[in-house]
KEVORO-828142 format. One record per residue (C-alpha): residue in one letter; x, z, y. Coordinates in pm, 1 decimal. Each point is the difference from the previous one (the first is absolute). Layout:
# residues N
  resn         x         z         y
     A         X         Z         Y
...
END
This chain:
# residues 404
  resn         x         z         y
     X       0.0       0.0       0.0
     X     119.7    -138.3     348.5
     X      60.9     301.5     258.2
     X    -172.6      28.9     279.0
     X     169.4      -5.0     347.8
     X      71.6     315.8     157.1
     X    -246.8     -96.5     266.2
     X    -290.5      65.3    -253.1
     X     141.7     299.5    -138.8
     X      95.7     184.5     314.0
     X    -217.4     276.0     140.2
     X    -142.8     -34.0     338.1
     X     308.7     283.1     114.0
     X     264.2    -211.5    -168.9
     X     -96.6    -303.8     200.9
     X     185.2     -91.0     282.1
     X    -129.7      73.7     374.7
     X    -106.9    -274.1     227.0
     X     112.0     -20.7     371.4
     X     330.2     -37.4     168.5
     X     160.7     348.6    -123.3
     X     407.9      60.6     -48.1
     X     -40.7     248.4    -284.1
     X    -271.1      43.7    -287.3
     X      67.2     387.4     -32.0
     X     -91.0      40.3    -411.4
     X     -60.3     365.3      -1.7
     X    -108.4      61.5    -344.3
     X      -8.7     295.4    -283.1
     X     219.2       0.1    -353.9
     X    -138.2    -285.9    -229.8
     X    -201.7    -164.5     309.5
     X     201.0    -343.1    -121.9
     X     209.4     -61.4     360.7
     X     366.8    -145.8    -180.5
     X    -315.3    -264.6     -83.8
     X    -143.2     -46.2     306.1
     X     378.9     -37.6     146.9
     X      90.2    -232.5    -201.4
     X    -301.9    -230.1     -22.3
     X     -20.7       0.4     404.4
     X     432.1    -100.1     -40.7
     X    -158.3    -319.3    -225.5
     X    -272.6     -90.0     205.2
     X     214.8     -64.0     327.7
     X     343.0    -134.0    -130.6
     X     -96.3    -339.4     121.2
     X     -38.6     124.8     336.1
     X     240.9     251.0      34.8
     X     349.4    -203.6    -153.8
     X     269.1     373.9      30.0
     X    -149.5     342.2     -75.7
     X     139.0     348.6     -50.2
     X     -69.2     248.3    -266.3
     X      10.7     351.9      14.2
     X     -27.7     273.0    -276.2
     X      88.6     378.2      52.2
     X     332.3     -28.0    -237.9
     X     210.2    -311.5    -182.8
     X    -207.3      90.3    -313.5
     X    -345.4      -9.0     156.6
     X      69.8    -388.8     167.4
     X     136.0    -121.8    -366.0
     X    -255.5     212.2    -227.5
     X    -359.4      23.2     193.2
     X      54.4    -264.2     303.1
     X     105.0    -321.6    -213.9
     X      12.0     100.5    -363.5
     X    -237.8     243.5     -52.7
     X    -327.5     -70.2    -186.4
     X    -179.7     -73.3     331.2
     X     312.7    -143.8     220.3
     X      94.6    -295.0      94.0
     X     107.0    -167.4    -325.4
     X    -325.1     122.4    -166.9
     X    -194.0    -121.6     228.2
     X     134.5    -338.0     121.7
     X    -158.7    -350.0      14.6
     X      21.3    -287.4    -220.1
     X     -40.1    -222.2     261.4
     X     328.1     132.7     202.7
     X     183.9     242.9    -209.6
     X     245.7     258.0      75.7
     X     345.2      71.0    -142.3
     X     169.4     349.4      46.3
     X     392.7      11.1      90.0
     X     127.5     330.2     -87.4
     X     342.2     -31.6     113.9
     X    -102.2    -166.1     349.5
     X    -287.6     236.4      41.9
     X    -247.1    -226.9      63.0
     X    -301.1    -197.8    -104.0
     X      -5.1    -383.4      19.0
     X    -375.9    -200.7     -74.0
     X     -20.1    -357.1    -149.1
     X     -69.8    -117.1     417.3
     X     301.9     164.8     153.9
     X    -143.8     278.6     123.2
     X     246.8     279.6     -44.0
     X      -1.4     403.2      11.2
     X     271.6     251.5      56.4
     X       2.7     363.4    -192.6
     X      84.8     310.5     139.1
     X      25.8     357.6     -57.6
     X    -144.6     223.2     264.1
     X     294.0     220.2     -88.3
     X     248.8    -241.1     151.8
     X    -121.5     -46.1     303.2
     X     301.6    -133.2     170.9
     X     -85.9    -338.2    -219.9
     X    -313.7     -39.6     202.0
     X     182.0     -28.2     311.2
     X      73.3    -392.0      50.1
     X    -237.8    -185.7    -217.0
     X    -294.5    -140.1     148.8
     X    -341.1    -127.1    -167.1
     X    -332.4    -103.0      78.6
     X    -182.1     189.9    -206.1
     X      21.2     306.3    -239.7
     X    -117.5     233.1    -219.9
     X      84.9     353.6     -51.7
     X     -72.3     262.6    -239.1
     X     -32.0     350.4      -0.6
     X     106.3      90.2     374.7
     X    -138.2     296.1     -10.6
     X     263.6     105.8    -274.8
     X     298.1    -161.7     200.8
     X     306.5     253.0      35.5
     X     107.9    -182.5     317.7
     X    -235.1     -78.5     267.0
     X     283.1    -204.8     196.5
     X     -36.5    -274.1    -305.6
     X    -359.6     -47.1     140.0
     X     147.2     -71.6     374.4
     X     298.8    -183.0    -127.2
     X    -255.2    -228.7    -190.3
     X    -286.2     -29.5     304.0
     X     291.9    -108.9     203.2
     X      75.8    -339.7    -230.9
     X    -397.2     -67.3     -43.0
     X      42.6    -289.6     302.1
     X     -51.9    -310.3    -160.4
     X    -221.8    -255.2      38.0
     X    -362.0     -13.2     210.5
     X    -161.9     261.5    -217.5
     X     212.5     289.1    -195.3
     X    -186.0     215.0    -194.3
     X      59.3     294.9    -213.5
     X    -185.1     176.9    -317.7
     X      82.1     370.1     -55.3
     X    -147.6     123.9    -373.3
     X      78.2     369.4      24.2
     X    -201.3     334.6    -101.9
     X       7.9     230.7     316.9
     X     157.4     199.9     224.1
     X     -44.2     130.3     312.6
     X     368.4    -100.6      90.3
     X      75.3    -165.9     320.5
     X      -2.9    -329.4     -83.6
     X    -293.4      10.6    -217.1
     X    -188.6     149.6     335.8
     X     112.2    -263.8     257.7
     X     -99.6    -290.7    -240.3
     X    -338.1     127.6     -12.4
     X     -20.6      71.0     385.6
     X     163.7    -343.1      92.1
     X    -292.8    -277.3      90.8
     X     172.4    -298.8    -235.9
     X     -30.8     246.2    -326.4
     X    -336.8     -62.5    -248.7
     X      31.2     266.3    -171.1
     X    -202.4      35.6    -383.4
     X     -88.3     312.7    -198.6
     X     -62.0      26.8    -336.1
     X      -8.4     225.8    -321.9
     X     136.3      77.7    -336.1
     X    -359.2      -8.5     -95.7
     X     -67.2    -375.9     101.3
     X     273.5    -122.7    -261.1
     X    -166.1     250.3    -290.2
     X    -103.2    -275.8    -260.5
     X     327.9    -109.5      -0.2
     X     200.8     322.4     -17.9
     X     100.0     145.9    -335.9
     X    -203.3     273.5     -77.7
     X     334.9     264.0     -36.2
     X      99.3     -94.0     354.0
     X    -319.9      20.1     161.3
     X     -85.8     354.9    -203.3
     X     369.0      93.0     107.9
     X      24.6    -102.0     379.4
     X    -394.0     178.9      44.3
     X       1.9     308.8    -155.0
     X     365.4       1.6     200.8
     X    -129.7     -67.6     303.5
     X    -401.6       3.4      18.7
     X    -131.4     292.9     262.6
     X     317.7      -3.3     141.3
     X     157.5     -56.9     372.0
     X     267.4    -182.3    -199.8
     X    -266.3    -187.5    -176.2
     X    -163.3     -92.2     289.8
     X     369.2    -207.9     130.0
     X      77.7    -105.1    -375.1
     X    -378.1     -62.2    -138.9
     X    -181.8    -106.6     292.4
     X     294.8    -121.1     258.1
     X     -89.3     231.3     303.3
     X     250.3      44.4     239.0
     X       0.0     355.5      55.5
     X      29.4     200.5     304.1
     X     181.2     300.5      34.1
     X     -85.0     260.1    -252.3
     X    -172.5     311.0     278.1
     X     171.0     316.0    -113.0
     X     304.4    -173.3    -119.2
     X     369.5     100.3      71.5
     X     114.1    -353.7      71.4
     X    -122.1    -292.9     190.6
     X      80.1    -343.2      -4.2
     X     148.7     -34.1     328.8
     X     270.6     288.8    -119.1
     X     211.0    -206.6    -158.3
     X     282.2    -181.6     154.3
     X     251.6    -246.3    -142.9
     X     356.0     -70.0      57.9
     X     343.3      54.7    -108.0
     X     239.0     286.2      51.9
     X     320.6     -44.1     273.2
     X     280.7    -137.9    -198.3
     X     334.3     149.7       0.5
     X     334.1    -245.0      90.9
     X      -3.1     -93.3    -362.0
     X    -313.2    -155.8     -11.4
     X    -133.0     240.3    -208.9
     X    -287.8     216.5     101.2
     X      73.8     348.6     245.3
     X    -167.1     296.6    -236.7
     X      72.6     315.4      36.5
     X    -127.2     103.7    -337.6
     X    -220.6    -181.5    -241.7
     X    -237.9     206.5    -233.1
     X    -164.9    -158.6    -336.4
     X    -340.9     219.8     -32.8
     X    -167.7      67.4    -294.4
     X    -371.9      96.0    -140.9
     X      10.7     -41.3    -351.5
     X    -312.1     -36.9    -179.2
     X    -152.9     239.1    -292.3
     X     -12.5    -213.7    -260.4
     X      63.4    -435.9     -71.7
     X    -255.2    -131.0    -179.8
     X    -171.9    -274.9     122.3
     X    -245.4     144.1     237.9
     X     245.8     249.3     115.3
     X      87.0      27.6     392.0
     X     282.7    -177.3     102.9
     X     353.8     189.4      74.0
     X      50.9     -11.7     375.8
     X     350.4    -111.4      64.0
     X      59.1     -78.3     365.9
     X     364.5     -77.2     152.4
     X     -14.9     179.2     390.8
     X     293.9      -2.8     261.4
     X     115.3     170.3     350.2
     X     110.5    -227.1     212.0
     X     330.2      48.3     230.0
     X    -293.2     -56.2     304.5
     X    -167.0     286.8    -116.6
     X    -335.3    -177.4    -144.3
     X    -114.7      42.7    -374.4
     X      21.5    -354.2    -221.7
     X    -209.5     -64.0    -307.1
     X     272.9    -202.9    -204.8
     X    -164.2    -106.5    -317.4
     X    -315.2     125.6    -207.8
     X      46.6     -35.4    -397.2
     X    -329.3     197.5    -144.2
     X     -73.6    -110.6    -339.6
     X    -152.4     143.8    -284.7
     X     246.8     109.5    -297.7
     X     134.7     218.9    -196.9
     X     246.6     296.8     113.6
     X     290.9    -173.2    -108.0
     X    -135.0    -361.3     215.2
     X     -86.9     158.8     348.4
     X     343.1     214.1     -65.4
     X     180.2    -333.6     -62.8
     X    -157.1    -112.1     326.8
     X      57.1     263.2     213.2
     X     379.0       7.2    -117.6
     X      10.0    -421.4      69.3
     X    -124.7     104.0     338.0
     X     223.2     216.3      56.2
     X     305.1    -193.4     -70.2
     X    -166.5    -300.7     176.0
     X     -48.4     224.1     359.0
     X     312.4     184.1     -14.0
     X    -205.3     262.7     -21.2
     X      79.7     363.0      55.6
     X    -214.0     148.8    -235.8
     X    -351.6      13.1    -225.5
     X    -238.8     221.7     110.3
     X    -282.5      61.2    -254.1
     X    -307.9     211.9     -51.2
     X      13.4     254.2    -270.8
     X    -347.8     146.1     -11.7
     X    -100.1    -196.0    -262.2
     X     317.7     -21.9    -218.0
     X     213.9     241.2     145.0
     X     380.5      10.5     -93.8
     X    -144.8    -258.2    -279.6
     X      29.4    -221.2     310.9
     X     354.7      43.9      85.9
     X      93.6     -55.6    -351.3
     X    -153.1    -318.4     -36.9
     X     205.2    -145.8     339.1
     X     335.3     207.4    -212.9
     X     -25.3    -187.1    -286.7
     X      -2.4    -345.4     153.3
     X     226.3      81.7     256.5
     X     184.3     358.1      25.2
     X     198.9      -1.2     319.3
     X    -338.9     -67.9     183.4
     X      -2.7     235.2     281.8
     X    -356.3      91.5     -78.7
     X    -247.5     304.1     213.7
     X    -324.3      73.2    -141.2
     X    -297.7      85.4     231.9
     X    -309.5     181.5     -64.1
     X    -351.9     -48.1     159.6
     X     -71.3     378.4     115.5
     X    -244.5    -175.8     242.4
     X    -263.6    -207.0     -11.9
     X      31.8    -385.6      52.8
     X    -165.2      38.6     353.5
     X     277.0     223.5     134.5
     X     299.5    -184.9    -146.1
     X    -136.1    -339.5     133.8
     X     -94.4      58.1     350.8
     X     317.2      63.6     147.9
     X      94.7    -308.9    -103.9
     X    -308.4    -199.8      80.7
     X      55.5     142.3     301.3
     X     350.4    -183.2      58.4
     X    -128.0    -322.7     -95.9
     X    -283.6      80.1     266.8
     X     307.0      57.4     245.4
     X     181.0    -356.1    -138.8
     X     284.6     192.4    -124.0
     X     -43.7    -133.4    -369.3
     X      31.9    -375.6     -64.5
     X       3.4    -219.6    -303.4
     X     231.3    -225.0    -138.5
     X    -244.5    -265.4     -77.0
     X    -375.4      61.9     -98.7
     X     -28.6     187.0    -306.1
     X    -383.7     -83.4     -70.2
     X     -76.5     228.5    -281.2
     X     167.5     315.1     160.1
     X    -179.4     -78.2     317.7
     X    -324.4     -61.9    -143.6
     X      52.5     360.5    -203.6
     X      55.4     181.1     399.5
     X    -272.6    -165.8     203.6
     X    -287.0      33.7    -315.0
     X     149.7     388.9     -18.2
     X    -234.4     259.3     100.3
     X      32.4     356.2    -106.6
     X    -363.0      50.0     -36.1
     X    -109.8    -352.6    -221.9
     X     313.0     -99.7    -134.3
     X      -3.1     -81.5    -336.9
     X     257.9     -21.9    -251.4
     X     343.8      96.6      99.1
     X     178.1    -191.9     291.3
     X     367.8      24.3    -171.9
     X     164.1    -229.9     197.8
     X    -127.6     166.7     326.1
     X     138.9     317.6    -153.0
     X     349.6    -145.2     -43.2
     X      20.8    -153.9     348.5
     X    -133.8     356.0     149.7
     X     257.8     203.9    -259.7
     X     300.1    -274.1     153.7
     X    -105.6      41.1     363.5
     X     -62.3     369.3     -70.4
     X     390.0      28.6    -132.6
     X     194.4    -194.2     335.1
     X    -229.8     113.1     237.0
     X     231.8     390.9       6.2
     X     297.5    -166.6      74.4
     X     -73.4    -187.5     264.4
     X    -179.3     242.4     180.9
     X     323.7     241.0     -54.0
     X     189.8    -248.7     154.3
     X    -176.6    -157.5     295.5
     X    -339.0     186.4     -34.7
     X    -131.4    -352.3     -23.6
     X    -281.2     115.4    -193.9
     X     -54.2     342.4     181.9
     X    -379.2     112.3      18.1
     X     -99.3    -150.6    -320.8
     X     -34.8     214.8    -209.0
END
């Protein structure tokens, strides 16, 4: 049996807008079917735009959803012009001489010269550096009519909230629950009783884009991104650089994750989230992170919460590394009074990130101490870090001085 076109299978919110728009803003939940809707709209307009750009959150996501996954580009292509994929030039080349580079969102630098009339984007939302977005809106100049596609789930990051405020953006909703006779039933059981009756469910389910959680310790225009001051070497000017740690009770597969986050002080005095490597595990695999963290950073020591394992903790980190400086901590107070002095410097823009961290930031802005739920591990890591520098610096400048 001949299949039909996508143009008869599409729903009415996987159908391109009408009008003179710059960018179809595809804000849709887990399983919604957007790398399809990408990658049909790429089809339908490679013989009017001739040199595209694709972009995927990592290297992996271009080559493995974008153009070879079951609904990419390779999947999905036309008899009538076909498409050929060129792994080691990174790009995509159809029967007509259309042509389309691949990049990784985590390279931005790459996305600073090339130019295209037309692209498509995925997952944006999930992008570690915002500057690849700029770096890429810069080369969309070609031709009469450039347009752009963005597939993502949301977030209420920055550039997910000027899209939707700028005048040239259509942007589309739709739901996990629109795509349900086509999802497997494990994955749709799986992501719903996950997420259903949820705030998170409402972003991953239902694709709001949420507001800032009332009551919550962290807002979204807290965070601030940028690099630390960099010695004469090149390398970066720390003063001391902390891994954190919050293991988790148990590893099985529904266990929490271990909170591993990577925090520096910065010879200017300001805090630096370095790198966030929460995962779940066993003992020995978060202590074999934490250690290739701290080898990685230079760091000057672990610093780990034993209320749940006690000095079982420390001997994990021993027996995969024993010189490990290591200084267990132990929650004496509740989560409330540990993290406010630190929300409070990123209120004060004292604390900045390396890059965005997605999942650790989602984990601080959804955290509420009276309707969280679950355990926010990787929030606990970053506040145990911050928690450890913050002494020293206020011994030495009093930097910090009045947050207590």
């Amino acid at each position: 049996m001949k299949a039909q076109p996508w143009r008869y299978l599409r729903r009415k919110s996987q159908t391109p807008p009408d009008g003179d728009w710059t960018t179809w803003l595809l804000l849709a939940g887990r399983g919604f079917g957007k790398t399809r809707c990408g990658a049909e709209w790429v089809h339908d307009n490679v013989e009017q735009y001739e040199r595209w750009t694709l972009i995927g959150r990592t290297a992996s996501d271009v080559r493995d959803t974008m153009v070879e996954g079951e609904s990419g580009l390779i999947a999905t292509q036309r008899k009538d012009n076909p498409c050929r994929y060129m792994p080691t030039k990174r790009k995509v080349v159809w029967q007509n001489g259309s042509h389309a580079l691949l990049f990784s969102a985590d390279e931005p630098d790459q996305l600073r010269g090339p130019q295209s009339e037309a692209s498509w984007l995925d997952e944006l939302a999930a992008w570690k550096h915002p500057e690849a977005y700029d770096y890429h809106i810069m080369g969309l100049r070609l031709g009469l009519k450039p347009r752009q596609v963005i597939t993502t789930t949301p977030r209420p990051t920055r550039i997910i909230r000027e899209l939707m405020k700028d005048h040239t953006t259509v942007v589309t909703r739709g739901s996990t629950y629109e795509n349900r006779d086509n999802l497997p039933d494990a994955f749709f059981e799986l992501i719903t009783r996950r997420y259903e009756g949820t705030r998170m469910g409402r972003q991953e389910l239902y694709a709001e884009v949420l507001e800032d959680l009332p009551g919550a310790l962290w807002q979204n225009e807290y965070f601030h991104y940028g690099e630390p001051p960099k010695a004469s070497n090149g390398q970066y000017d720390l003063i001391r650089v902390v891994v954190a740690v919050d293991p988790a009770l148990s590893s099985e597969e529904d266990s929490d994750e271990n909170g591993i986050v990577v925090v520096g002080l910065g010879a200017n005095g300001l805090v630096y989230v370095l790198d966030d490597l929460s995962a779940q595990g066993s003992p020995d695999q978060w202590a074999r992170r934490a250690v290739y963290a701290y080898a990685e950073w230079q760091a000057d020591r672990i610093v780990a919460e034993s209320n749940q394992g006690g000095d079982m903790v420390e001997a994990v980190i021993r027996n995969v590394a024993p010189d490990v400086p290591v200084k267990l901590v132990n929650a004496s107070r509740g989560k409330r009074t540990r993290a406010e002095p630190i929300s409070a410097l990123y209120e004060q823009g004292r604390v900045y990130h390396l890059h965005a961290f997605p999942d650790l930031e989602e984990q601080m802005v959804t955290y509420s101490p009276d309707s969280y739920e679950g355990s926010p591990d990787r929030m606990d890591a970053l506040v145990w870090g911050i928690t450890e520098l913050k002494p020293d610096r206020q011994e030495s400048t009093g930097a910090f001085a009045g947050i207590a």
